[in-house]
Structure formats: structure tokens, C-alpha cells
C-alpha positions in Angstrom: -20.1 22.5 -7.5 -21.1 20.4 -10.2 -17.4 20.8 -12.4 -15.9 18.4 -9.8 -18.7 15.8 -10.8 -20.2 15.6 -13.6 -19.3 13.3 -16.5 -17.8 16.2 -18.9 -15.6 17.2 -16.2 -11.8 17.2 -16.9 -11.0 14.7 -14.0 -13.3 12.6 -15.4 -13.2 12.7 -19.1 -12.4 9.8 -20.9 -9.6 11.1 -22.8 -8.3 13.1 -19.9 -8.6 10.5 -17.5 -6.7 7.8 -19.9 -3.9 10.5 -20.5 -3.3 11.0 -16.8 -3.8 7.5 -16.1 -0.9 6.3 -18.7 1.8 8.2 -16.9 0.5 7.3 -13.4 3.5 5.0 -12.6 1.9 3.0 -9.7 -1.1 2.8 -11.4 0.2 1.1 -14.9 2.3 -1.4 -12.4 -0.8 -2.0 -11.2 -2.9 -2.3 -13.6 -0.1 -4.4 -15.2 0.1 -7.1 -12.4 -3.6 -7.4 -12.0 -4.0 -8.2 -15.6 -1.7 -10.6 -15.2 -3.3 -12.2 -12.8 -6.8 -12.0 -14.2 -5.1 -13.9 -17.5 -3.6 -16.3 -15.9 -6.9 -17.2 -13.8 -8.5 -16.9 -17.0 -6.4 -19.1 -18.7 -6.3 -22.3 -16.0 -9.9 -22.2 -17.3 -9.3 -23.6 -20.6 -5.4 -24.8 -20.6 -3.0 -25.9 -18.0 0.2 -27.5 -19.0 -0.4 -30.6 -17.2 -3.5 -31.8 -14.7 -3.0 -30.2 -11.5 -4.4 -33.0 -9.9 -2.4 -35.6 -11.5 -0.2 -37.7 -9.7 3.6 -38.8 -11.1 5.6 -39.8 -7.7 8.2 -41.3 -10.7 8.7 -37.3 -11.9 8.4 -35.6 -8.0 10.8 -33.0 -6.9 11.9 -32.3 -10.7 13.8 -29.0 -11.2 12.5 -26.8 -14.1 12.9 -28.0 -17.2 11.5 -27.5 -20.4 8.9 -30.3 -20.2 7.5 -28.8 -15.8 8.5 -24.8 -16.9 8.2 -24.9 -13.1 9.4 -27.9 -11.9 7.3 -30.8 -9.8 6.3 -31.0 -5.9 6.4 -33.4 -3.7 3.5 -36.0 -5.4 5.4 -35.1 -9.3 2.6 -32.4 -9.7 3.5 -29.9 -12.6 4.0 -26.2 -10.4 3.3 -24.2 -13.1 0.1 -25.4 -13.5 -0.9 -25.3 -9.4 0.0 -21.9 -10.0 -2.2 -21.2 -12.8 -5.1 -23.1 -11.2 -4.4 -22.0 -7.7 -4.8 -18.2 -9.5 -8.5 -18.8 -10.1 -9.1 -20.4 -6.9 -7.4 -16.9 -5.2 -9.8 -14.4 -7.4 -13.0 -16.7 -6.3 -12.2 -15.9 -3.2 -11.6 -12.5 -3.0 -14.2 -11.4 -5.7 -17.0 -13.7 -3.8 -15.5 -12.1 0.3 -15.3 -8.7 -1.1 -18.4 -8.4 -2.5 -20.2 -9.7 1.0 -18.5 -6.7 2.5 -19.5 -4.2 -0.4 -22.8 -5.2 -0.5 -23.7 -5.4 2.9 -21.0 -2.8 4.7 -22.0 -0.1 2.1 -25.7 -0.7 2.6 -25.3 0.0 6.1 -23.0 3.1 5.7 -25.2 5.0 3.6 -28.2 3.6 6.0 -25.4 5.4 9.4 -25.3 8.2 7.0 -29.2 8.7 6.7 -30.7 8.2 9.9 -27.8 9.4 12.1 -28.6 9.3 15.9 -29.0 6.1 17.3 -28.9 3.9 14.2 -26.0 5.4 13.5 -24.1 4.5 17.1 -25.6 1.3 16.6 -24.4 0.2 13.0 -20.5 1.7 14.5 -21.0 -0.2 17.1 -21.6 -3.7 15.5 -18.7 -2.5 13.2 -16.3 -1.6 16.2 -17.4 -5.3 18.0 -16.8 -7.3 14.3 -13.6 -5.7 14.1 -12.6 -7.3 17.2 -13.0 -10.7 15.6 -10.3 -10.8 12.3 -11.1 -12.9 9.6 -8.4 -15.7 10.8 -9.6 -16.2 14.1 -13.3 -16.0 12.5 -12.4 -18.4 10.1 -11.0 -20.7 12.9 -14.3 -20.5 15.1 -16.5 -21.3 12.2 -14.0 -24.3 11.2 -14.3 -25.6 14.9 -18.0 -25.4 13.7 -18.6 -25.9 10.8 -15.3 -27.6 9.6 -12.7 -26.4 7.1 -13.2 -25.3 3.5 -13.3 -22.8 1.4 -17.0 -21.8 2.2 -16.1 -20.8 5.4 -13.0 -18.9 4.4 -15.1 -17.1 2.0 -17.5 -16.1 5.2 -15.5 -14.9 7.2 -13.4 -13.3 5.2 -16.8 -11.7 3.6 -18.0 -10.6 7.6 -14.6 -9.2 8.4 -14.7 -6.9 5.1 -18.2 -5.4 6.1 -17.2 -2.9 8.8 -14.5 -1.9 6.5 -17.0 -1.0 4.1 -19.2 0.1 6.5 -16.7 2.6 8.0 -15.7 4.2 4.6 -19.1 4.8 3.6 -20.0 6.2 6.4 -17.8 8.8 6.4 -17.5 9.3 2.8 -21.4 9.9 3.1 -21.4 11.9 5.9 -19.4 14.5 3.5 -21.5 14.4 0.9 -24.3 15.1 3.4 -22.8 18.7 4.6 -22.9 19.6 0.9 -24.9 22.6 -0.4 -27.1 20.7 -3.6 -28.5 18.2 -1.0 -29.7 21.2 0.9 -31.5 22.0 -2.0 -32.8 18.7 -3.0 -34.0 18.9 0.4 -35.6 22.0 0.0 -37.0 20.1 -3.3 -38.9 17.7 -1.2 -36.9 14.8 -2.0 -36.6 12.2 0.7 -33.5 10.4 2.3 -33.4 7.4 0.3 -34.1 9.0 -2.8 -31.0 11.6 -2.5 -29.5 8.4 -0.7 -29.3 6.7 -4.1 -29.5 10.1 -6.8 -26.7 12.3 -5.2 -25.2 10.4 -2.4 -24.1 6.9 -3.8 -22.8 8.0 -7.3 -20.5 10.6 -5.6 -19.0 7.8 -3.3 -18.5 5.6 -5.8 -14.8 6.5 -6.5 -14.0 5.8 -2.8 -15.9 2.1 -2.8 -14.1 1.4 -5.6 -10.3 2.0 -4.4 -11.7 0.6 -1.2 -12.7 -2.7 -3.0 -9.4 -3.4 -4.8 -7.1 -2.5 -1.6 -9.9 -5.4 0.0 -9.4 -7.3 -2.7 -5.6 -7.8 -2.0 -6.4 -7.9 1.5 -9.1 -10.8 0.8 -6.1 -13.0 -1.5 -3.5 -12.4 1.5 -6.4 -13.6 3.8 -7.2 -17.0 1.8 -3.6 -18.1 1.1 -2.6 -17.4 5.2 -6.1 -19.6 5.8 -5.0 -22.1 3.3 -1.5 -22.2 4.6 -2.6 -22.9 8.5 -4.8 -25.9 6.9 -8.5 -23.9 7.3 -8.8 -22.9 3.4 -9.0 -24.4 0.1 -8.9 -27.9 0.5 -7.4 -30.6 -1.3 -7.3 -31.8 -3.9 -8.0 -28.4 -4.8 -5.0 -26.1 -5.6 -4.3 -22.8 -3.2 -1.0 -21.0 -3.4 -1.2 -21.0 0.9 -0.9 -24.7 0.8 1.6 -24.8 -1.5 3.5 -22.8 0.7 3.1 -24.9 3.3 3.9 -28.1 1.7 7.1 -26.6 1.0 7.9 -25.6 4.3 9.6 -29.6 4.6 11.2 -29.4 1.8 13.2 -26.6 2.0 16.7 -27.8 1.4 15.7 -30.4 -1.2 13.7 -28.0 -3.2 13.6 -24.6 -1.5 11.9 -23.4 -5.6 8.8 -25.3 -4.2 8.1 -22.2 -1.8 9.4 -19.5 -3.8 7.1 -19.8 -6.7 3.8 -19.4 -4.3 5.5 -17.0 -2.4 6.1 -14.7 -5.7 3.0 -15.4 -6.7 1.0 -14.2 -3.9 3.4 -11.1 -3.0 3.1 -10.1 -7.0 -0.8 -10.4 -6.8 -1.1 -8.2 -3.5 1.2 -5.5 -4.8 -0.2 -5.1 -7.9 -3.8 -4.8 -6.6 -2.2 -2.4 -3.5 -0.5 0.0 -6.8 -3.6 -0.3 -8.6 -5.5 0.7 -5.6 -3.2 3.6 -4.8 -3.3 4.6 -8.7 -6.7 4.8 -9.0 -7.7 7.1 -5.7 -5.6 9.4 -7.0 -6.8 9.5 -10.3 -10.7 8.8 -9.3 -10.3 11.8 -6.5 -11.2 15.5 -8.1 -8.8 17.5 -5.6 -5.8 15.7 -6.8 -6.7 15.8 -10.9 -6.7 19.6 -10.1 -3.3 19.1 -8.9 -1.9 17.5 -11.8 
């Protein structure tokens, strides 16, 4: 029982786990892109080659060259550096959305998984009707609202994560639940909150964690589609979905201006989907036994 979870376990070993990590394929890609993007976020903090919101109509619609790496847009703005900036604004997002749905989805998992019975059916319930609501068309009701911005994107990209998280942690819990040692902490006298948080939550920490990166990807796809229909980021504020669709008129005078958003965004959301894929099977105990 406790070989498949405790620290000095061979699927979880440091060394053991970094050996079998290094020839995962999907998840070095992975990990590879991500860092990437993480650097180059992390860069538009303290360098950019140009001001991404400075104006040179003189210099629009350059091609790349070696003083715009990237080229210029429409308004002579240097692309390479929208990218750069538009990298951080993409993380923000999805950090900030996913971590609403983490926070509140798990919380209400593990509460489905304690109780059962009618909170249980309840808490699915909410989920089932949330889900019926996707973080686009919330996004658009709470624009009509509230108008748009990158607040609201945030929101409702947050709300639409949290029966997602709900779901998985529910039944992730549930499984833990049937399991012989919470038997005995029962038989211990320990309470449902207390094996909630000492047996249940560590051992469904491998799955929130998978479930939070493949969200994560899912929460950057979200923004730059919100962004792109006009209901995200907001000028003069860069966003790789409004880059997109300010190159949607320039096509055949500079059909560069949408292919460097569109890379950027498909490279970001694979490498968090690999990453994702690379870690469940690393983080999950039946498949380390396979390997």
C-alpha cells in the first residue's frame, strides 16, 4: 500500500524520477516549449527590442530585417516585441483563470467526496449546469455587462475551469476513499476533513497537477480566441488573439503578420498539452511500474 506513495518510492524518487523523466520524449518537448515560453514572458519584463506600444507609421508593414527580427504591423509596431509582451499578458491569464478553477473546483471535489449524498448531487449538478455555459459565451454575457477587458476574460475563463476541477477531484477522491488505510484512519477516530487534508489531498495531487497544465493550455487558447473576437486584452495592450485579428486584412500585403501569433499560440498550447501528457505518466504509480 504505502510503496506506491511514499516519498522513497521508486516512482517517485528524485533520481529515479529525473532518469525516467529525461527519456520521456513528450515530456522534454514539453517541458522544452514551456520554458520557452516562461523566458520569453520573463524576458518582455525587463527587455523588449523596441516599445510595443510605440508608433512608426513611416516603418509599418516592414518585412524582417535585422533592425524588426520580426518585421512591423500595420501602425510600424516591432512584432517581435508584441510577441514577447503579448507572452506575459497570455501566462497572466492562464496562471490567474486556472488557479480560480483549482482553488475553488478542488475545494468542492474533495467537499462531493466527503459528504456524498445530497451535497454531492448538488455540487455535480452546479458543475453539469456551469458546463453548459463555456467560457466564450460567458465571457460575452459578462462583456454585454460588464464591458470588455481582460478582467472579465479572466472570470470567466476562471468559472468555466471550476467544474473541470471539480469533476477530477471528485472522482480522483472518491478512489482514494474505497482505499483500505482510510478504513483504518477511520477506525483511528480521525474525522473527514482531517483524512480530507492528511491522506486524501496529497494522493490527488499528481492528478490536479496534470489537470492544471492541460487547463493551462486550455486557458491561453481561451484568451487569445476572446482577444481575437475583440472581448479580451484590450488595447493598447498586446495579446497574440488581436494580433491575429489585425492581420486577418492584411493577408496578401503581409500574410507574416498572422503567422507569427498563430505559431506562437499553437507552440504554447502544444507544449503545455506534451508536458501535460508527460507528466501523468510519469506522476501516475501504475505506469512507473510499467516502465
Amino acid at each position: 500500500m504505502s510503496a506506491a506513495i511514499t516519498p522513497s518510492s521508486p516512482a517517485t524518487s528524485a533520481p529515479g524520477w529525473l532518469h525516467r523523466a529525461l527519456r520521456h520524449r513528450s515530456f522534454v518537448i514539453g517541458a522544452v516549449l514551456s520554458l520557452l515560453l516562461i523566458l520569453a514572458a520573463a524576458l518582455s519584463l525587463a527587455w523588449t527590442p523596441w516599445s510595443p506600444y510605440e508608433m512608426d507609421l513611416a516603418a509599418k508593414l516592414q518585412p524582417p530585417s535585422g533592425k524588426h527580427w520580426l518585421g512591423t504591423d500595420a501602425f510600424g509596431r516591432d512584432v517581435a516585441s508584441l510577441l514577447l509582451v503579448g507572452a506575459r499578458n497570455s501566462i497572466l491569464v492562464g496562471v490567474i483563470a486556472v488557479g480560480i478553477g483549482l482553488s475553488i473546483g478542488t475545494a468542492l471535489g474533495l467537499l462531493a467526496a466527503a459528504k456524498r449524498g445530497w451535497v454531492e448531487e448538488l455540487i455535480m449538478r452546479l458543475a453539469d449546469f456551469t458546463f453548459a455555459f463555456p467560457a466564450i459565451l460567458s465571457a460575452i454575457m459578462m462583456t454585454a455587462v460588464f464591458g470588455a477587458g481582460i478582467v472579465n476574460s479572466i472570470i470567466a475563463i476562471g468559472i468555466f475551469n471550476i467544474p473541470t476541477f471539480a469533476r477530477v477531484t471528485r472522482a480522483s477522491a472518491n478512489a482514494v476513499w474505497s482505499r483500505e488505510y482510510i478504513l483504518a484512519s477511520r477506525a483511528c477516530g480521525k474525522g473527514s476533513w482531517r483524512i480530507t487534508l492528511e491522506h486524501v489531498l496529497p494522493n490527488i495531487l499528481s492528478v490536479l497537477i496534470v489537470q492544471a497544465t492541460i487547463q493551462f493550455a486550455i486557458a491561453i487558447l481561451a484568451e487569445a480566441a476572446l482577444s481575437y473576437l475583440g472581448l479580451g486584452t484590450q488595447p493598447p495592450q498586446p495579446s497574440w488573439g488581436r494580433m491575429l485579428s489585425e492581420a486577418q486584412t492584411l493577408m496578401f500585403q503581409a500574410p507574416l503578420l498572422a503567422v507569427w501569433p498563430g505559431v506562437a499560440i499553437a507552440l504554447a498550447v502544444l507544449g503545455l498539452n506534451l508536458l501535460g501528457d508527460g507528466l501523468r505518466d510519469l506522476l501516475d504509480p501504475r505506469l512507473s511500474r510499467k516502465r
